[in-house]
VOPAGU-2260 file (C-alpha; in pm, 1 decimal, decimal comma):
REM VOPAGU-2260
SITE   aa  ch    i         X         Y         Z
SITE  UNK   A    0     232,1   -1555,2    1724,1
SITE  UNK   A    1     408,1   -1696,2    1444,3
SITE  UNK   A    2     186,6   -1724,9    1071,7
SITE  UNK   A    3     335,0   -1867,8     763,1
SITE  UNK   A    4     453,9   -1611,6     446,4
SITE  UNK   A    5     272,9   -1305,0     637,7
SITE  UNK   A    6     327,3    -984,3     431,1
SITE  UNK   A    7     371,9    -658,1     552,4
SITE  UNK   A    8     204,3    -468,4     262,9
SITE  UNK   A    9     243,3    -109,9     341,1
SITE  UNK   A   10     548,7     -15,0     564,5
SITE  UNK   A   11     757,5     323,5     551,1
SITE  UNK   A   12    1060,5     115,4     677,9
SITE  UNK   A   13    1292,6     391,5     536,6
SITE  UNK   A   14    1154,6     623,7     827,6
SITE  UNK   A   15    1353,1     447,4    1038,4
SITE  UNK   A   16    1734,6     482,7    1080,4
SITE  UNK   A   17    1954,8     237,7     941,8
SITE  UNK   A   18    2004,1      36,5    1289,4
SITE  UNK   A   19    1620,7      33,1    1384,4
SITE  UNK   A   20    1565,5    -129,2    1008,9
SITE  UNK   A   21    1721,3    -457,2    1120,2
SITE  UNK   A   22    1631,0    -462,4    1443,6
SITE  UNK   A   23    1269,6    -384,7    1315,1
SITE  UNK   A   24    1344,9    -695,4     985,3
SITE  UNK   A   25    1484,5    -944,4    1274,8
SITE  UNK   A   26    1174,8    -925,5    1494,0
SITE  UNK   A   27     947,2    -922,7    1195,0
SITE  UNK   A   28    1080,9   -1225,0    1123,3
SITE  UNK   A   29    1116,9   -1433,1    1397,3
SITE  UNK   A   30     720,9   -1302,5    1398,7
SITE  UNK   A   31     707,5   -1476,5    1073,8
SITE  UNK   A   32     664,0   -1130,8     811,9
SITE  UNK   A   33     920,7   -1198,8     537,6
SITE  UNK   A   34     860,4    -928,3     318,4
SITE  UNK   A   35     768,5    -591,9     305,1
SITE  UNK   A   36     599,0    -313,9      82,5
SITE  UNK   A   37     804,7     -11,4      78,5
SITE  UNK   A   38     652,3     274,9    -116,1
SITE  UNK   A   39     771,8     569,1    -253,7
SITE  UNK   A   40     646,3     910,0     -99,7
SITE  UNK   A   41     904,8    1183,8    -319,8
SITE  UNK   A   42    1126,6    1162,6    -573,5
SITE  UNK   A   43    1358,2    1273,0    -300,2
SITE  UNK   A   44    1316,4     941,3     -90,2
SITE  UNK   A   45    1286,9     703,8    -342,6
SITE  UNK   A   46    1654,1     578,6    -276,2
SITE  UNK   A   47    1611,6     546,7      46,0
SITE  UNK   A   48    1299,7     305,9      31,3
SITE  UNK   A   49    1522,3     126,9    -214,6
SITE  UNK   A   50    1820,7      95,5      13,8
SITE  UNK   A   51    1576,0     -17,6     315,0
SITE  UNK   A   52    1460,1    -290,7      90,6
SITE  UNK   A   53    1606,7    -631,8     109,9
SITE  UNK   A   54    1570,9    -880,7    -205,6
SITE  UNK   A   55    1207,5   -1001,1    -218,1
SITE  UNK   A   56    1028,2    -713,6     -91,0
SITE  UNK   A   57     887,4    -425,2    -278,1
SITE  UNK   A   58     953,1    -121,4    -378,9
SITE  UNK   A   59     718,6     189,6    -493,6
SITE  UNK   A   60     784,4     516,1    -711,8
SITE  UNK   A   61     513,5     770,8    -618,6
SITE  UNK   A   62     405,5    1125,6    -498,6
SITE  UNK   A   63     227,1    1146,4    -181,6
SITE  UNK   A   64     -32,3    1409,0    -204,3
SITE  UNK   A   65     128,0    1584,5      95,0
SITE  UNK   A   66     463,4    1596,9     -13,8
SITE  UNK   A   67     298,2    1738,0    -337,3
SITE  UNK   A   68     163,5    2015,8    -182,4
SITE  UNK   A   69     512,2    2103,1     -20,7
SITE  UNK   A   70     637,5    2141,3    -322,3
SITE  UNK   A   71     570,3    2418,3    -632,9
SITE  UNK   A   72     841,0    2263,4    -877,6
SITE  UNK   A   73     609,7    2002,6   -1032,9
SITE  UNK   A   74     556,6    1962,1   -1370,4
SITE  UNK   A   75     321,4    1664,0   -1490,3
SITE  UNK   A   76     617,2    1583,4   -1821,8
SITE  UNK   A   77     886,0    1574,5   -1556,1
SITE  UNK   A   78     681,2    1335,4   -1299,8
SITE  UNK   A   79     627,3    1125,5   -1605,7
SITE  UNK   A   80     969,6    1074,5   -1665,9
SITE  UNK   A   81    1126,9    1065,8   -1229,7
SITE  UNK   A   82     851,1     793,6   -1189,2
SITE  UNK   A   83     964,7     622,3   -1543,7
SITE  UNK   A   84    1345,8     624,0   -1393,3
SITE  UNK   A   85    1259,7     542,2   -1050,1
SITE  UNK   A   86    1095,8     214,4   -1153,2
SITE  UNK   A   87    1392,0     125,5   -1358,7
SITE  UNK   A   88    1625,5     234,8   -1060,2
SITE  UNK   A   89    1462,3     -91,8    -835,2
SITE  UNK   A   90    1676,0    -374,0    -842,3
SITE  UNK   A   91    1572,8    -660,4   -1062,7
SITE  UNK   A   92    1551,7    -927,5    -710,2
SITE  UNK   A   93    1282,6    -661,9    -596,1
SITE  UNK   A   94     911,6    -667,9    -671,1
SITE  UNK   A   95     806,9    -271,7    -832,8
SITE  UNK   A   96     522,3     -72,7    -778,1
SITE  UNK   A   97     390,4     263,9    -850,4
SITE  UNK   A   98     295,0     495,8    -520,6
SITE  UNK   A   99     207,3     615,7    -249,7
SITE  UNK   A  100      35,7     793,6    -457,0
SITE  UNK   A  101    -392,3     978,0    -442,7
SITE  UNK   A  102    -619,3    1260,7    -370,3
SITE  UNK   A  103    -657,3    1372,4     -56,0
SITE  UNK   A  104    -907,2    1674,3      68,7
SITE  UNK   A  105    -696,5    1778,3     368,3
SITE  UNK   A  106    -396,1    1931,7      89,8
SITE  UNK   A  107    -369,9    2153,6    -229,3
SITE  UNK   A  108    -258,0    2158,1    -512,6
SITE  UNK   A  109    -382,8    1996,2    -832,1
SITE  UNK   A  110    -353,8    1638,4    -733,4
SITE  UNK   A  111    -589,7    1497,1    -975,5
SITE  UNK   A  112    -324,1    1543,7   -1264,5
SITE  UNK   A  113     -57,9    1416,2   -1112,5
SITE  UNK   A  114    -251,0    1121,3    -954,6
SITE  UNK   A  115    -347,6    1046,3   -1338,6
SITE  UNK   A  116      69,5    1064,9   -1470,4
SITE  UNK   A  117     105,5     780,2   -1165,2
SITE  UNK   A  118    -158,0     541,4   -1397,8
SITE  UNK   A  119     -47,2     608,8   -1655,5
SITE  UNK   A  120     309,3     533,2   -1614,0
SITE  UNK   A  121     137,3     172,9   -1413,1
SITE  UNK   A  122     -55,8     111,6   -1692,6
SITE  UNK   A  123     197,4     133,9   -1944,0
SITE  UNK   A  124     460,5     -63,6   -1738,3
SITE  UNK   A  125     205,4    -276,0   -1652,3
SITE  UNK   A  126     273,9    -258,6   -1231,9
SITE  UNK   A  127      38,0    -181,4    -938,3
SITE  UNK   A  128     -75,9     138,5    -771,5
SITE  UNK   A  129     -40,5     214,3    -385,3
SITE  UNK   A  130    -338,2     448,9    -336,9
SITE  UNK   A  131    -406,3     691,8     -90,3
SITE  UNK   A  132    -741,8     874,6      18,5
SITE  UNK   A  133    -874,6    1093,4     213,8
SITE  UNK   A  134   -1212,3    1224,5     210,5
SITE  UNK   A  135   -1244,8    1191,6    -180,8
SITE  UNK   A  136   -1363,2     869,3    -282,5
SITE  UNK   A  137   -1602,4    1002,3    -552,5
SITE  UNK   A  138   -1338,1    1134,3    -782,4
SITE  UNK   A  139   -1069,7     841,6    -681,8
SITE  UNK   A  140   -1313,3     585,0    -811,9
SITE  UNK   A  141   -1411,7     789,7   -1167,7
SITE  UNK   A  142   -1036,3     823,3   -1226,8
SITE  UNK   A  143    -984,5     439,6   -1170,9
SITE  UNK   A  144   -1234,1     367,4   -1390,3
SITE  UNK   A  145   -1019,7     505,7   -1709,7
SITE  UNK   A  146    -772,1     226,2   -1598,7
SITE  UNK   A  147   -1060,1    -145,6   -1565,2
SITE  UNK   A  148    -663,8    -354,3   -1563,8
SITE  UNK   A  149    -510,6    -221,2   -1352,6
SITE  UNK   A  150    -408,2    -378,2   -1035,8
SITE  UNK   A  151    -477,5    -121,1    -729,7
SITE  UNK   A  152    -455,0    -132,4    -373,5
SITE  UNK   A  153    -646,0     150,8    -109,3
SITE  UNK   A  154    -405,3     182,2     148,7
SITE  UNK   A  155    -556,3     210,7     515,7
SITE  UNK   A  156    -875,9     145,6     434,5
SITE  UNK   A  157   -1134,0     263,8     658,0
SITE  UNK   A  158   -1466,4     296,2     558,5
SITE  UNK   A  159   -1841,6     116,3     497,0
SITE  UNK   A  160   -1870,8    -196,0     346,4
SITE  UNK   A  161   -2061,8     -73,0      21,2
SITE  UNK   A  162   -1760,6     182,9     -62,9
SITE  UNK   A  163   -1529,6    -111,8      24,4
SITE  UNK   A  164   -1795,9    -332,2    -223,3
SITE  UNK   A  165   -1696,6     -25,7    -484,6
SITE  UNK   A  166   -1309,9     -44,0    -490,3
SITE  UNK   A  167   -1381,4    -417,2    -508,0
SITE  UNK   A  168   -1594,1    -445,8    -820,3
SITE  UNK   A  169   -1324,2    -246,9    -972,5
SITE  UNK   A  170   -1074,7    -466,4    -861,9
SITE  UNK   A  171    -907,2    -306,4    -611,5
SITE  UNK   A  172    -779,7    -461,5    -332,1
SITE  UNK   A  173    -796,8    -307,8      54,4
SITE  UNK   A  174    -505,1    -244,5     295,4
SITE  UNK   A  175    -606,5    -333,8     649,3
SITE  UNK   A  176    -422,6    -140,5     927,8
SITE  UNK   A  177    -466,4     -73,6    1264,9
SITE  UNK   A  178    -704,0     251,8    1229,3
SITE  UNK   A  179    -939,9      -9,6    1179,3
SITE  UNK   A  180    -941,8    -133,8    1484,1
SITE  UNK   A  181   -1147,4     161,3    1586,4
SITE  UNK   A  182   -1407,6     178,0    1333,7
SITE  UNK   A  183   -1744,8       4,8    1323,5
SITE  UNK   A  184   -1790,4      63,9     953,7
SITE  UNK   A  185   -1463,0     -81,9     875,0
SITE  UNK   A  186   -1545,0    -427,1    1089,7
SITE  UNK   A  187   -1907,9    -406,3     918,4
SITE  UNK   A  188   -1707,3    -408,6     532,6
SITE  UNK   A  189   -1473,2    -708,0     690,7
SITE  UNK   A  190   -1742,0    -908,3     757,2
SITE  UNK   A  191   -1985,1    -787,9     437,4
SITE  UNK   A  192   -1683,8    -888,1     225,5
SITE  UNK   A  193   -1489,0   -1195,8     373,8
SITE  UNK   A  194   -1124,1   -1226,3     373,6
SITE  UNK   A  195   -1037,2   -1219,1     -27,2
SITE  UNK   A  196    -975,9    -847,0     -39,4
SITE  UNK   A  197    -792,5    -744,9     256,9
SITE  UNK   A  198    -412,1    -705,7     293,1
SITE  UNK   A  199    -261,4    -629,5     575,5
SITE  UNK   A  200     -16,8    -313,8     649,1
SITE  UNK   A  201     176,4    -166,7     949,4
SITE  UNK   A  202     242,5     165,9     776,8
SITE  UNK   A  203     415,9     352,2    1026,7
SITE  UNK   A  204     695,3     129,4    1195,5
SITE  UNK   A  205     598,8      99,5    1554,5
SITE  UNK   A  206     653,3    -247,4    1595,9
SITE  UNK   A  207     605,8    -558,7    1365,8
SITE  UNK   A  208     337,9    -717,2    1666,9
SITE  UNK   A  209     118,6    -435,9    1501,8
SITE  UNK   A  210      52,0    -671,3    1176,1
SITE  UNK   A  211     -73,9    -988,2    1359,1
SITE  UNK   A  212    -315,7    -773,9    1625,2
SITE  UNK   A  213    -493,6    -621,2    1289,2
SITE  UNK   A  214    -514,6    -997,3    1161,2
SITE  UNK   A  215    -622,1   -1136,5    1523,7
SITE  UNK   A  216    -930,3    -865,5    1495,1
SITE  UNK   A  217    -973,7    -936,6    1132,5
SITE  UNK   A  218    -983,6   -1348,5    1179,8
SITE  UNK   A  219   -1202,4   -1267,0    1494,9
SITE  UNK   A  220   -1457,6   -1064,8    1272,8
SITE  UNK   A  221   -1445,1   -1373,1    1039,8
SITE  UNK   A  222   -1454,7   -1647,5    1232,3
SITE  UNK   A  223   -1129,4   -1770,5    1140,7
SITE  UNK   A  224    -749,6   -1788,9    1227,1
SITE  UNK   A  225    -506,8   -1554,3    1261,4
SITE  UNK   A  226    -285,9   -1801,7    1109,3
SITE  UNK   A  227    -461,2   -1865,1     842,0
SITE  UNK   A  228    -606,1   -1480,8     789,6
SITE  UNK   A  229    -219,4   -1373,4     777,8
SITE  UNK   A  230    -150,6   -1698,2     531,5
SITE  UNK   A  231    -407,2   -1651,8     303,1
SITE  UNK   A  232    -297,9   -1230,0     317,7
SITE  UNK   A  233      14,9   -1286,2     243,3
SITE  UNK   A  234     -30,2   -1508,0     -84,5
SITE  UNK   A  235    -259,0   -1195,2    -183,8
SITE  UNK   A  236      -1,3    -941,3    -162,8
SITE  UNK   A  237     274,8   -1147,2    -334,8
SITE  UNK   A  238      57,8   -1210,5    -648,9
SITE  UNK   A  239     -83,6    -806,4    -631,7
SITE  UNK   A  240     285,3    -701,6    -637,6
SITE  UNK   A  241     436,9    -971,6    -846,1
SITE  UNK   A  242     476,7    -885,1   -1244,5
């Protein structure tokens, strides 16, 4: 199936090696996905999501909360200033964003302070956060609510429609991926909130196909088309990322 400006708006292409990139970029887009979201998972990686992106994509800075807990060196200061670098170290023809970045119950460490260094450094350059949750919603939507402007995105959502209805009303928007495909909650929140909030994601690089089943199930949820599901998607995710 071919749908106009689709974006891919969570994709670790980096995981891949450099051949399977563009074999993975030349399927995507005879498919019709001419962009990607790339985010950043260590300070370690971050030039290596860089030098998988192409112009016109985008590119994150963050600190996944389980490559946090793998490492003891942190220091809030120094995050501050990696994630103030990395940002400047994305070429000007790509789009910038802060994360992967979140809380999530299943690690350690103190993630809530270096999840807050991630807004901060977002708010002050004025770019969007790449969220990621697991299991602790509560505190993910009091720390949001310190930052009403800016622009957030939940990565691989899955969940009921009134916590989806809470991200929402703070303006977040919702990744869609293909774990939703298995939960009823998930379809209920598609259908309780309509297509506006929902941008669709691959994450892990299987194969580009991925993107347009999660949009067939989403259009067929909504009564709509895929085509026009993935259209209206990808306009979404070019003005979340765009400065």
């Amino acid at each position: 199936m071919n749908a106009e400006a689709a974006f891919d708006a969570h994709v670790h292409l980096d995981f891949l090696a450099l051949h399977e990139r563009a074999v993975y970029r030349e399927r995507a887009q005879t498919l019709g996905v001419h962009a990607f979201a790339i985010p950043g998972v260590s300070p370690d990686q971050w030039a290596e999501a860089i030098e998988a992106s192409e112009p016109g994509d985008a590119v994150g800075v963050g600190l996944h909360p389980e490559y946090f807990s793998a490492r003891e060196d942190v220091r809030v200061e120094r995050l501050r200033s990696a994630l103030r670098r990395g940002l400047e170290a994305v070429p000007p023809d790509r789009m910038r964003f802060v994360g992967e970045t979140g809380l999530d119950a299943r690690m350690p460490g103190d993630q809530a302070s270096v999840l807050r260094v991630h807004l901060e450094v977002a708010s002050e350059a004025k770019h969007p956060v790449v969220l990621h949750v697991v299991r602790r919603h509560e505190e993910l939507l009091r720390a949001l609510s310190a930052f009403p402007d800016l622009r957030t995105l939940v990565h691989g959502f899955v969940g009921s429609a009134e916590l989806a209805a809470r991200y929402v009303a703070q303006g977040a928007r919702l990744g869609l991926g293909r774990r939703a495909l298995r939960s009823p909650k998930t379809r209920a929140a598609v259908e309780a909130l309509g297509p506006e909030p929902w941008l669709l994601e691959s994450d892990e690089p299987g194969a580009p196909d991925d993107l347009f089943e999660v949009a067939a199930w989403a259009a067929n949820v909504l009564g709509e088309s895929s085509t026009s599901f993935c259209a209206r998607s990808g306009r979404a995710a070019r003005a979340f990322f765009a400065m």
